[in-house]
C-alpha positions as CSV (number, residue, x, y, z in Angstrom):
1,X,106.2,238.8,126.0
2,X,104.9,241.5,127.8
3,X,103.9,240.1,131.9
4,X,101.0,241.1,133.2
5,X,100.2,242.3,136.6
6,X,100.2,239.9,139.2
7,X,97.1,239.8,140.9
8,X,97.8,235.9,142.3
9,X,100.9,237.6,144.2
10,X,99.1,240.7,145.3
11,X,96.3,238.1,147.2
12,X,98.6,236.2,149.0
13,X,100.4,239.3,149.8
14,X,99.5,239.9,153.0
15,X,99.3,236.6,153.7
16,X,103.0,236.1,153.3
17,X,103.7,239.1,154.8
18,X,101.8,238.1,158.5
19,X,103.9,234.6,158.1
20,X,107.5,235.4,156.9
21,X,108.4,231.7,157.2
22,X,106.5,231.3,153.9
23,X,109.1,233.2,152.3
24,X,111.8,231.3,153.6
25,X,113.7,228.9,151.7
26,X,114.1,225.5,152.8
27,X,117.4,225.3,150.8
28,X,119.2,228.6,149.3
29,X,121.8,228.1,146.5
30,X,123.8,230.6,143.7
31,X,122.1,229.3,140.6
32,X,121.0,225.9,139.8
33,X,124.9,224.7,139.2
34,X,124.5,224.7,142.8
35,X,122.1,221.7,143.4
36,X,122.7,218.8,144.3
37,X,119.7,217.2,141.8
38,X,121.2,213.3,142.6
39,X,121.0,214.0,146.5
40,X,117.6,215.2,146.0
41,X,116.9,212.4,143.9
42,X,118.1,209.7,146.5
43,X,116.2,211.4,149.2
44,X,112.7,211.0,147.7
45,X,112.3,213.8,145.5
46,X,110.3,212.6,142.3
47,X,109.1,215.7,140.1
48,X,111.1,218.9,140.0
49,X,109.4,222.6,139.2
50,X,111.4,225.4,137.7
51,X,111.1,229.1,137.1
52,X,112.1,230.0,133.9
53,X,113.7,233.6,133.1
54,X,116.9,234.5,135.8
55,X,116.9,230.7,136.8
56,X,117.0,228.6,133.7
57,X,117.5,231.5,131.0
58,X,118.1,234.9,130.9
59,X,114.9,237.2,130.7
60,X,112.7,236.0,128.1
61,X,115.1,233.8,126.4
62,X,113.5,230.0,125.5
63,X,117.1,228.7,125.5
64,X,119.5,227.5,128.7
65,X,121.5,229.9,129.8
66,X,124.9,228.8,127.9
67,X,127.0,228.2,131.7
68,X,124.3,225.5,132.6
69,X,124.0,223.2,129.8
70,X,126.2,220.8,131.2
71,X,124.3,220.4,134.5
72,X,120.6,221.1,132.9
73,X,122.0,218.0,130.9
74,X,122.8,216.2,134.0
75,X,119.1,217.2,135.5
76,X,117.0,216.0,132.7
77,X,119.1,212.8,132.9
78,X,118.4,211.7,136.6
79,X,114.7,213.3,136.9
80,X,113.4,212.6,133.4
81,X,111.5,215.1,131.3
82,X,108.5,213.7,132.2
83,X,109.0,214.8,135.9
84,X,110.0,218.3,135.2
85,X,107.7,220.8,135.0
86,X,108.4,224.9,133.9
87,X,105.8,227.3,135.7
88,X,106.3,230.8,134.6
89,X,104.0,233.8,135.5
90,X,104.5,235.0,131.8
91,X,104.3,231.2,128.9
92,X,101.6,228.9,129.8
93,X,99.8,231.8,131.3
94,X,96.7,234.2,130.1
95,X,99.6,236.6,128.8
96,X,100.3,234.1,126.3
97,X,96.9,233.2,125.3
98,X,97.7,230.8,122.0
99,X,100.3,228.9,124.4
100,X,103.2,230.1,121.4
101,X,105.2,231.0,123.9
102,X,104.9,227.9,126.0
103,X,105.8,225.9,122.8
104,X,108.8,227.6,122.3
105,X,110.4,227.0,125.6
106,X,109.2,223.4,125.4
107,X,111.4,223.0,122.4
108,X,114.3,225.3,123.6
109,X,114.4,223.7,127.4
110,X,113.3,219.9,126.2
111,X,110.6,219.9,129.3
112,X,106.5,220.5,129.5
113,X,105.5,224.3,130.6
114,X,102.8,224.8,132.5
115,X,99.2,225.9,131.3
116,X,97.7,227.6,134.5
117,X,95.1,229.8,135.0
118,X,96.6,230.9,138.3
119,X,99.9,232.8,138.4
120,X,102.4,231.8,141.3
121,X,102.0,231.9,144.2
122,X,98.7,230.1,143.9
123,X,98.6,227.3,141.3
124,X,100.5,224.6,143.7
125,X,97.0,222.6,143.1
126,X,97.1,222.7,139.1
127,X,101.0,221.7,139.3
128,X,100.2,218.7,141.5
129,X,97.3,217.7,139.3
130,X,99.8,218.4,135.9
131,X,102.8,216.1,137.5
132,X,100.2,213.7,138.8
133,X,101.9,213.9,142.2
134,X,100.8,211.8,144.9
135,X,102.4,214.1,147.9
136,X,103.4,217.8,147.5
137,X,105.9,216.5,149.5
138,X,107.4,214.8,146.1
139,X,108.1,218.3,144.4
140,X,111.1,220.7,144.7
141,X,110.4,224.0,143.1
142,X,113.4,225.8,142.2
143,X,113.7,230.2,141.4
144,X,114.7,233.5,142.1
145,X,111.8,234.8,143.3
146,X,110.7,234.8,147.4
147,X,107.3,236.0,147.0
148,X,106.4,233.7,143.5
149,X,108.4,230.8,143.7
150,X,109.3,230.1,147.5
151,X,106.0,231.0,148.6
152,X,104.3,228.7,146.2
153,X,106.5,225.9,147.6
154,X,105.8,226.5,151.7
155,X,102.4,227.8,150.6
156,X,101.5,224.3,149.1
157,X,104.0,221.8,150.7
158,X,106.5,221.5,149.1
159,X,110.3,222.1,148.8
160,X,111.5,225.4,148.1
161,X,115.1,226.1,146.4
162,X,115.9,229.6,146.0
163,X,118.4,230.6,143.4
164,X,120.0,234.3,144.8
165,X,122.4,235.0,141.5
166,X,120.3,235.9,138.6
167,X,121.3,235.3,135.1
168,X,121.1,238.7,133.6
169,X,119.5,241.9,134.0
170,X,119.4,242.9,130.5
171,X,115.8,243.0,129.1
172,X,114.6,241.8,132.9
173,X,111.0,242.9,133.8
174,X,111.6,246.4,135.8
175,X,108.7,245.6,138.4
176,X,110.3,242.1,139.1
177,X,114.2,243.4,139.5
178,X,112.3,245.8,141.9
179,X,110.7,243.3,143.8
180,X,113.5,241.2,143.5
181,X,115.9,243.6,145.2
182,X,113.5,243.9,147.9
183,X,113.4,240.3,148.3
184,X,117.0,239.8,149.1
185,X,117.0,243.3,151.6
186,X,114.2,241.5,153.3
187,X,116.1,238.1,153.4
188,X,119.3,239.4,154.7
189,X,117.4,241.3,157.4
190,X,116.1,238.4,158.2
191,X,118.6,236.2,158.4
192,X,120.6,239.0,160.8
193,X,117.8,239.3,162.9
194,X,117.2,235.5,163.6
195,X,121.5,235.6,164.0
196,X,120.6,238.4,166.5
197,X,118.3,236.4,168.4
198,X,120.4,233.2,168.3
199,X,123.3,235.2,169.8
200,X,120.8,236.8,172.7
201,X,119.9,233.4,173.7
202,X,123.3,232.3,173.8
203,X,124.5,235.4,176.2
204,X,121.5,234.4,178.2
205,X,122.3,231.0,178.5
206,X,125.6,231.0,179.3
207,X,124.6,234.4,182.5
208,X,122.1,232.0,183.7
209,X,119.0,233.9,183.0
């Protein structure tokens, strides 16, 4: 399935760009072996939200990615199916207008997709409305992307879990591994500039200024 461009992105683009924090993940993980879903669980977390290709499957696959079966298993086991929710920017979207793509995943990941009309970053209000959420604050999104999936979680209130490893570049989307790479240049930079400015206020500290 071909993805159309993203015009929701390209809206909340500058946006994002005057607020960095909104790109900012509130937890950062390798892939989704990573997460601690029970912890999440037992700290009030009732719905999760997942990207699909490079964080469940590998690009346009509807199956798991084979290495995370056992803890996709273990995910569907102490969230439910009914509390999971798949929100792609290509199935359950205008590019897949008969929703055939959406019912494929559906069978191949065992959870609902997404019908939105909005592509990510914007459609945190048809999520909450699909999950029947009573807080934002209830949902963890989980992805690779900073700009799509992390800014739809600090854009609407919710928490965002970034997944940095990707499954597989073969077949990926060449505008998204572009932006993609960008995303983690702009992370790292960020992350040594706020070590940067830690250290500086350290050194002034301990001089006394």
């Amino acid at each position: 399935m071909v993805q159309s461009f993203n015009i929701a992105a390209l809206r909340s683009g500058w946006k994002l760009l005057r607020k960095p924090s909104l790109l900012m993940p509130q937890m950062v993980v390798s892939d989704i072996r990573a997460i601690p879903f029970a912890k999440l669980h037992q700290i009030g977390i009732k719905y999760l939200v997942f990207d699909k290709d490079n964080c469940l499957t590998a690009p346009y696959i509807d199956q798991i990615h084979p290495e995370f079966k056992h803890v996709w298993s273990q995910c569907l086991s102490i969230f439910s199916p009914c509390n999971i929710l798949i929100v792609s920017n290509s199935v359950g979207t205008r590019d897949d207008p008969k929703g055939h793509g959406a019912e494929r995943v559906e069978r191949g990941l065992g959870v609902p997709v997404l019908r939105h009309v909005e592509k990510k970053p914007r459609c945190g209000a048809e999520i909450l409305d699909a999950l029947g959420a009573d807080s934002p604050a209830d949902i963890a999104v989980v992805g690779d992307r900073l700009f799509t999936d992390v800014a739809l979680a600090n854009l609407s209130g919710m928490v965002s879990i970034w997944t940095q490893v990707i499954v597989s570049e073969k077949g990926d989307n060449r505008a998204a591994a572009l932006i993609r790479t960008l995303e983690h240049r702009l992370y790292n930079l960020t992350i040594h500039m706020h070590d940067v400015y830690a250290l500086l206020c350290k050194l002034s500290t301990s001089l006394g200024f």
